[in-house]
TORKOL-4160 file (C-alpha; in steps of 0.2 Angstrom, whole numbers, padded with zeros to 4 digits, m for minus):
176
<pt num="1" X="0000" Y="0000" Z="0000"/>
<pt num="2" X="0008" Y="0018" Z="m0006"/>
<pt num="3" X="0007" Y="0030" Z="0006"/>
<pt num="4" X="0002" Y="0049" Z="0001"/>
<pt num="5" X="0013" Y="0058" Z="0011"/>
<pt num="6" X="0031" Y="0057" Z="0006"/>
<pt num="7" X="0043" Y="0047" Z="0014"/>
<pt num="8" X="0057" Y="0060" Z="0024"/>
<pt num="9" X="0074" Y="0054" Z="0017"/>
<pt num="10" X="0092" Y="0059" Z="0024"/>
<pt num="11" X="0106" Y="0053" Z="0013"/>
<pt num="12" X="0122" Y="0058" Z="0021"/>
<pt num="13" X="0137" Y="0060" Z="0009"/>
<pt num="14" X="0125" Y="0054" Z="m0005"/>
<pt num="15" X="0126" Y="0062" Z="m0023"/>
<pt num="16" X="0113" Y="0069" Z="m0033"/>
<pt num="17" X="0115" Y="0053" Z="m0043"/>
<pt num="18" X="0111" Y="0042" Z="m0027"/>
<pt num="19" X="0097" Y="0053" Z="m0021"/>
<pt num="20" X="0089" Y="0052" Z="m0041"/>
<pt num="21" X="0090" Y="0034" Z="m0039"/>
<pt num="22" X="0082" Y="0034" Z="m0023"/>
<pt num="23" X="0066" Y="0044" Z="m0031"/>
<pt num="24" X="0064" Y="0035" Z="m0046"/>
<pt num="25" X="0065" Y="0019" Z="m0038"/>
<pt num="26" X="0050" Y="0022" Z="m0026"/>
<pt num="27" X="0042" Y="0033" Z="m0040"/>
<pt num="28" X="0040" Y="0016" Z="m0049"/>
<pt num="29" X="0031" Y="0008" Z="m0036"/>
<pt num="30" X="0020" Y="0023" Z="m0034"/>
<pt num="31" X="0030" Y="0027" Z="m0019"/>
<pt num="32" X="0035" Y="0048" Z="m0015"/>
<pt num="33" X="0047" Y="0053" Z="m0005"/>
<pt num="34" X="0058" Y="0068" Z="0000"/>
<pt num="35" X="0075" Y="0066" Z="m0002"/>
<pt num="36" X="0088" Y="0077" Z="0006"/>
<pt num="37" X="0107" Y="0078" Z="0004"/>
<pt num="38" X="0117" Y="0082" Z="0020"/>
<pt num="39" X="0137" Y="0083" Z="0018"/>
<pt num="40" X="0140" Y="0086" Z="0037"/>
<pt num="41" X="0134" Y="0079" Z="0053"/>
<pt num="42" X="0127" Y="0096" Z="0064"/>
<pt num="43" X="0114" Y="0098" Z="0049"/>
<pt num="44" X="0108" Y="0080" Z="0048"/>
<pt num="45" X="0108" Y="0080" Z="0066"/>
<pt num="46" X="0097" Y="0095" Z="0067"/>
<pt num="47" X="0084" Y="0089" Z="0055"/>
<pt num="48" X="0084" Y="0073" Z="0067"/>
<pt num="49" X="0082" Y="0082" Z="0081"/>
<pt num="50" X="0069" Y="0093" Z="0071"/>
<pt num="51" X="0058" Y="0077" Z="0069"/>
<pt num="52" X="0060" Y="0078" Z="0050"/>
<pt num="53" X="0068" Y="0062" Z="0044"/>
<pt num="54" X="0060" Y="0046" Z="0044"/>
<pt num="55" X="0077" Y="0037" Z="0038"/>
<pt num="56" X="0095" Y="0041" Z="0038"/>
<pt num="57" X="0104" Y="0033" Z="0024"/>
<pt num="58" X="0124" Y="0034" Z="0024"/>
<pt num="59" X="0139" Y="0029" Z="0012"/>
<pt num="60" X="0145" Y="0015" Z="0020"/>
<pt num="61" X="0162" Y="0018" Z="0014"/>
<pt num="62" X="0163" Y="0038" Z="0018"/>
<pt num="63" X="0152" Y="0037" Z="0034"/>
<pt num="64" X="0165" Y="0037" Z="0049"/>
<pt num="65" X="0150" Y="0043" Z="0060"/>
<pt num="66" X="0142" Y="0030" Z="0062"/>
<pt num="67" X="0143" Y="0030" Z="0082"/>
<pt num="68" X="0135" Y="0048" Z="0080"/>
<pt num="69" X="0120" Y="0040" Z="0070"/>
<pt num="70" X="0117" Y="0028" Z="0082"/>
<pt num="71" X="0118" Y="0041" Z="0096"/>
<pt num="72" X="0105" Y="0052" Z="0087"/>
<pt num="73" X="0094" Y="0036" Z="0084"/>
<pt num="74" X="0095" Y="0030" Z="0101"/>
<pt num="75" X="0092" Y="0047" Z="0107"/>
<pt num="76" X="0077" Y="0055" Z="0095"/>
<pt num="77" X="0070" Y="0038" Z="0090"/>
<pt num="78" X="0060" Y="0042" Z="0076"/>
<pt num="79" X="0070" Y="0036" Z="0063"/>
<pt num="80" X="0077" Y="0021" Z="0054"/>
<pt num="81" X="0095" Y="0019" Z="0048"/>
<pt num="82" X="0103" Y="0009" Z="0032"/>
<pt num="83" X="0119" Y="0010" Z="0025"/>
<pt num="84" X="0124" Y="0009" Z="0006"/>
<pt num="85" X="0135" Y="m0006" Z="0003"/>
<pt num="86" X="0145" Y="m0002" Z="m0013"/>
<pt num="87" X="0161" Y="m0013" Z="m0012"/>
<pt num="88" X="0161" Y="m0014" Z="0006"/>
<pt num="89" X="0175" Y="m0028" Z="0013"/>
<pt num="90" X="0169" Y="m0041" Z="0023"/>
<pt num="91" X="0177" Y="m0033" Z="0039"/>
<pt num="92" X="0164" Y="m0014" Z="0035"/>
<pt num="93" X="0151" Y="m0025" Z="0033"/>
<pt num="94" X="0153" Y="m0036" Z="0053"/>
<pt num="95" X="0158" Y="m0019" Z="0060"/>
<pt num="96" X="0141" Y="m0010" Z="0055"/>
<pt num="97" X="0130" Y="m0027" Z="0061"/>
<pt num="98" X="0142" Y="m0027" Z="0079"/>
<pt num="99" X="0135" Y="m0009" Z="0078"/>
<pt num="100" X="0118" Y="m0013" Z="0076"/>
<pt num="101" X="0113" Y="m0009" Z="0059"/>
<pt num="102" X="0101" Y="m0020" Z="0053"/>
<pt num="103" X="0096" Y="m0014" Z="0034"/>
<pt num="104" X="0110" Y="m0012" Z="0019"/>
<pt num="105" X="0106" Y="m0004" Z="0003"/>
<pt num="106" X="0116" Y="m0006" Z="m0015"/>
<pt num="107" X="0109" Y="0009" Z="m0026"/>
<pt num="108" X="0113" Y="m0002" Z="m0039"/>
<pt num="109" X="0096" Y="m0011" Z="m0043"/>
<pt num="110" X="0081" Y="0002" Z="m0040"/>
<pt num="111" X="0069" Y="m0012" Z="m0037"/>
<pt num="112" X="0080" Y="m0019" Z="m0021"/>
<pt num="113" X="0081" Y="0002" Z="m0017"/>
<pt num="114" X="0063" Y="0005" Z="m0017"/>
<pt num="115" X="0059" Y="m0013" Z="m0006"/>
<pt num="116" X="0073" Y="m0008" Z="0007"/>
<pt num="117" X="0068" Y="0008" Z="0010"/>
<pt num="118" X="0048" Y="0004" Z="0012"/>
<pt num="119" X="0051" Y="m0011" Z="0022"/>
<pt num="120" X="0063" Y="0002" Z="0033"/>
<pt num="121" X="0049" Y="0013" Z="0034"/>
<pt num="122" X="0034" Y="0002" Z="0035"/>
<pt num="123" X="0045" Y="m0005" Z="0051"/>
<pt num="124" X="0046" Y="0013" Z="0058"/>
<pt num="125" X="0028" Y="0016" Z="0056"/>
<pt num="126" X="0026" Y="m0002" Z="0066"/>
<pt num="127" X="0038" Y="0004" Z="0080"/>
<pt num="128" X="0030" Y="0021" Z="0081"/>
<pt num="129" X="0014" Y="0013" Z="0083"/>
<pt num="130" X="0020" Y="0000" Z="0096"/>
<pt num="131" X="0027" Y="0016" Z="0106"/>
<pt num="132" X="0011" Y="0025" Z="0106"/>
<pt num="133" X="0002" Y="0009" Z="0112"/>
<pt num="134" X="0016" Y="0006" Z="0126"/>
<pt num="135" X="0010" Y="0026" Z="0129"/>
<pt num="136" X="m0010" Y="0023" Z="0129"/>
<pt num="137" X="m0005" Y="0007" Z="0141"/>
<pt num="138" X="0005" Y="0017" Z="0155"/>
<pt num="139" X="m0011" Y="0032" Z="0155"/>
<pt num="140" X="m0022" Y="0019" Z="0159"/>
<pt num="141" X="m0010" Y="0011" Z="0173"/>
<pt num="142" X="m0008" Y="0030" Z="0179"/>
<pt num="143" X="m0027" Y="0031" Z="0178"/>
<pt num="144" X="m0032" Y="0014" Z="0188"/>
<pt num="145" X="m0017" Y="0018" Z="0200"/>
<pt num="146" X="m0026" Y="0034" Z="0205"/>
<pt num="147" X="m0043" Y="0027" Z="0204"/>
<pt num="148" X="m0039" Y="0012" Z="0215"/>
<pt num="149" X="m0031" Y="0024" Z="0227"/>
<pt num="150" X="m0043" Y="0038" Z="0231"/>
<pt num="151" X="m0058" Y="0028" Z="0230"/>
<pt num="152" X="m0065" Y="0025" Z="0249"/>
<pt num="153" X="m0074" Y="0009" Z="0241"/>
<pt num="154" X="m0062" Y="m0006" Z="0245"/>
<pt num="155" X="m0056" Y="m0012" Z="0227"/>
<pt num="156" X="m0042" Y="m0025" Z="0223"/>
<pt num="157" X="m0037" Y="m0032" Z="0205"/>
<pt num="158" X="m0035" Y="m0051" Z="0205"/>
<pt num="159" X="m0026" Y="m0062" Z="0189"/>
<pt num="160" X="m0029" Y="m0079" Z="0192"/>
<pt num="161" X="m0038" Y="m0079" Z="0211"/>
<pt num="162" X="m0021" Y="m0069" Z="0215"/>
<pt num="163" X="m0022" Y="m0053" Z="0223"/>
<pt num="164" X="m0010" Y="m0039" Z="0213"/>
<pt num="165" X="m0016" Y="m0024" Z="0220"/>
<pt num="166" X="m0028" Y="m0017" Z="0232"/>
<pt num="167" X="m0033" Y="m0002" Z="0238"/>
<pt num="168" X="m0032" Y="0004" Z="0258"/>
<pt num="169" X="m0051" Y="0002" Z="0261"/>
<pt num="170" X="m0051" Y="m0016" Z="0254"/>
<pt num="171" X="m0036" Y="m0020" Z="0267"/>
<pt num="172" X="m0047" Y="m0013" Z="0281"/>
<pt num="173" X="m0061" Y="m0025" Z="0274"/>
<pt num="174" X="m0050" Y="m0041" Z="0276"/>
<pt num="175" X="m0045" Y="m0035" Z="0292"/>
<pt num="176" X="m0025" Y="m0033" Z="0290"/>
């Protein structure tokens, strides 16, 4: 399913080559995106911090920042990460997994271009919801926590005949 609003690209170090590809590619699967070229880390960084990326795609073999991406990911969130493998050794390619990169990209073959970088970002959207349920979870903890405690009606939740928690009144009730 194509979405309609365009896909937020930041290619470090990429080429106006590399960022064509990167269009086109999605373009023939009906695809959009927004592709921006950054040549240094403090302005990709800010367009992270700004909420305005949705993946960060670096040259594998000119990125020597790649602790600093991982920072600003595990930092801001919000974004997925993928690295371009042109001719990278054996050894490039270990370091980047031991790093934690998990997706890899040759902008050699525009259908391979266009599936990487949907399934990247159909996997943000998944995470972004999965964090927004994790939210809706802990408002409804807060909620029931404050519920249970400042209601003078003795209430206790049970899982399995097993008390987990139980309000003051219904203490009193059992007599402890």
């Amino acid at each position: 399913f194509p979405v309609t609003i365009p896909i937020k690209i930041a290619f470090f170090q990429g080429s106006a080559e590399g960022v064509e590809k990167i269009q086109s590619s999605l373009r023939n699967l009906s695809w959009s995106a927004r592709v921006s070229a950054f040549k240094n880390t403090e302005d990709i960084g800010k367009a992270i911090h700004d909420h305005m990326v949705d993946l960060v795609i670096v040259d594998g073999l000119l990125v020597n920042d790649l602790d600093y991406f991982l920072m600003l990911q595990e930092q801001h969130g919000g974004f997925e990460m993928t690295v371009v493998v042109e001719d990278l050794t054996l050894m490039e390619y270990t370091k980047f997994i031991s790093k934690g990169v998990r997706s890899f990209i040759s902008l050699e073959d525009k259908n391979i271009i266009a599936k990487n970088i949907i399934f990247a970002f159909q996997e943000l959207q998944l995470k972004k919801r999965g964090l927004r349920a994790i939210d809706k979870i802990a408002q409804m903890e807060q909620r029931s926590e404050v519920l249970l405690e400042t209601t003078s009606e003795p209430v206790a939740y049970l899982v399995e005949g097993l008390h987990i928690k139980a309000n003051q009144a219904y203490v009193e009730m059992l007599g402890h």
